[in-house]
Residue, then its C-alpha position, 0 to 999 in steps of 0.5 A: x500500500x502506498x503510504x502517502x496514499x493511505x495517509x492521505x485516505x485516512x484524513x479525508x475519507x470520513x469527509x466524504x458523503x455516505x448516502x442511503x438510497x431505498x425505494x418500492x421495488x420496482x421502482x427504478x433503484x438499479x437504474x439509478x445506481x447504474x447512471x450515478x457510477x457514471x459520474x466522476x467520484x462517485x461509486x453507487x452500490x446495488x444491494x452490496x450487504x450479505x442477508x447474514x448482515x440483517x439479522x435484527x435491526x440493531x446489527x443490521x445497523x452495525x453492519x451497514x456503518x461497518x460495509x461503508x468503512x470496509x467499501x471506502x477502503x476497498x475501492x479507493x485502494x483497489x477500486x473494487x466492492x461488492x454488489x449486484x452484477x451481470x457478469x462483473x457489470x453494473x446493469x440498470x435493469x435485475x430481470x431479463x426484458x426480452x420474454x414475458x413469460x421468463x422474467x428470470x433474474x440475471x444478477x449476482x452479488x460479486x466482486x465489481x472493479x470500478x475503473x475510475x480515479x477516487x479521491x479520499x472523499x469520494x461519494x459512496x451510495x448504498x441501496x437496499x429497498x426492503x431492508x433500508x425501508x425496513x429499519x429507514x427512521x434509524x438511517x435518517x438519524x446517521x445518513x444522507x437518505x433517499x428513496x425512489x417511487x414510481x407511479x403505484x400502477x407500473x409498480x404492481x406491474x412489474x410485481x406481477x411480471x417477475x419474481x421477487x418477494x413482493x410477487x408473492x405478498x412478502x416483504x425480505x426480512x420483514x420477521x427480523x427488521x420490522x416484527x410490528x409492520x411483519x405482524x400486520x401484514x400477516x393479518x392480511x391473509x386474504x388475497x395476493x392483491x389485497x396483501x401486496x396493496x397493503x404493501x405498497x401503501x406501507x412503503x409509501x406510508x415510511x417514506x411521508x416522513x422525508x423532505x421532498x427533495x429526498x423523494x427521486x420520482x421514477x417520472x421525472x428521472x425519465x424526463x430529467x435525469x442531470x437535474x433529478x439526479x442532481x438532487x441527490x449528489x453534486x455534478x458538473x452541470x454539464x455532465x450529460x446522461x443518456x436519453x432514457x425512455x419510461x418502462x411505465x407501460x413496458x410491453x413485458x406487462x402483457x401478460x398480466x391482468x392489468x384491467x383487475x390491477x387498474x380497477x382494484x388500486x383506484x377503488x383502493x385507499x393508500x398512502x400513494x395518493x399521498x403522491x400520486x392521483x388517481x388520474x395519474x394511474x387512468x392515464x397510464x393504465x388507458x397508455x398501456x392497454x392502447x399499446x398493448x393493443x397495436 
């Protein structure tokens, strides 16, 4: 190890930001991930913790303070952590995209070597969705925390198409992070629908809590990803993003009834209204079937 090097990363390390980011799954997290490693200084992780790292709430906080400390080190000197990949890459999207009927997951958690130069105080960004919301009151007191929604329609959507926890009425971790929220989802033991209905207002419900410009919409990173982004983490003005294009109405939704998801989630009461309108929803649910119809 260069000794200059190493004195130089233990004077200013602790400067640099750590940041939280969680959000509904589904919501665009991975994709945010992939734009903010575009940046310059900047590394953001994809779901970099181990689930042995989650076992209660207080050591899950441990772990998560002691990852940061272990993933400054790691890429500032190697340039490499942990997250999850598609063969050593960092993709903006966990599931295949190019068949309805086989949305299988095609990512990993492995070792990623990130070709770019760190200062010491580089930003680092770590996301978890379920795990972060569970615990998110204790985050905020020590980080920098962001979350990431996305119109409630899309989101049940996705649900229906892949293969995920909440796909099954579940929420990863929920016994050990969060008994109390675990408990009353367990009292919605009627129908998938009703249970991941009670689910999505939950998430909208945790993140109430946050000033508006630490909620990032799926929408407006579409339209604007500099300036949405740009909420999150300083860049160069002119640092310029790929033209992204809206998967709210992704023809890999097919195959799902979107008529019954539409029509529940507006005769539905939950804390997405609190940001979101049912207008909104009829809007993207008329988009999606005229698209699926051509």
């Amino acid at each position: 190890m260069n000794f200059l090097k190493a004195i130089s990363f233990a004077r200013n390390a602790k400067q640099g930001s750590n940041i939280i980011l969680t959000g509904v799954p589904r919501s665009g997290t991975t994709l945010i991930c992939r734009l903010l490693c575009e940046l310059p200084n900047m590394v953001a992780l994809n779901e970099p913790i181990d689930r042995q790292f989650f076992p209660s709430p207080q050591k899950a906080q441990a772990a998560i303070a002691d990852h940061f400390r272990q993933f400054r080190r790691s890429l500032y000197f190697e340039q490499s952590a942990l997250a999850r990949t598609r063969n050593g890459k960092i993709v903006d999207n966990a599931f295949a995209e190019d068949n309805p009927e086989d949305r299988s997951r095609l990512v990993t958690r492995s070792k990623v070597v990130f070709n770019k130069s760190l200062s010491p105080d580089f930003t680092l960004l770590m996301k978890h969705c379920a795990e972060f919301t569970l615990i998110l009151p204790a985050l905020q007191n020590h980080y920098l925390t962001y979350t990431v929604i996305r119109n409630p329609l899309a989101i049940l959507a996705s649900w229906h198409s892949v293969n995920v926890p909440v796909s099954r009425g579940k929420v990863a971790k929920s016994a050990r992070l969060n008994p109390s929220f675990h408990a009353q989802l367990n009292e919605h033991s009627e129908d998938l629908l009703t249970r991941q209905l009670f689910i999505l207002s939950w998430y909208f419900e945790q993140y109430q809590q946050l000033a508006e410009r630490h909620i990032v919409r799926y929408e407006e990173l579409i339209a604007s990803p500099a300036k949405t982004l740009g909420r999150i983490v300083d860049h160069d003005s002119d640092f310029s993003f790929p033209a992204l294009e809206s998967r709210n109405a992704n023809k890999l939704y097919k195959a799902t009834d979107l008529s019954r998801l539409a029509e529940r989630l507006l005769h539905s009461e939950g804390a997405y209204w609190a940001f979101y309108d049912r207008s909104s929803v009829k809007d993207l649910a008329q988009k999606m079937q005229a698209d699926y119809e051509q």
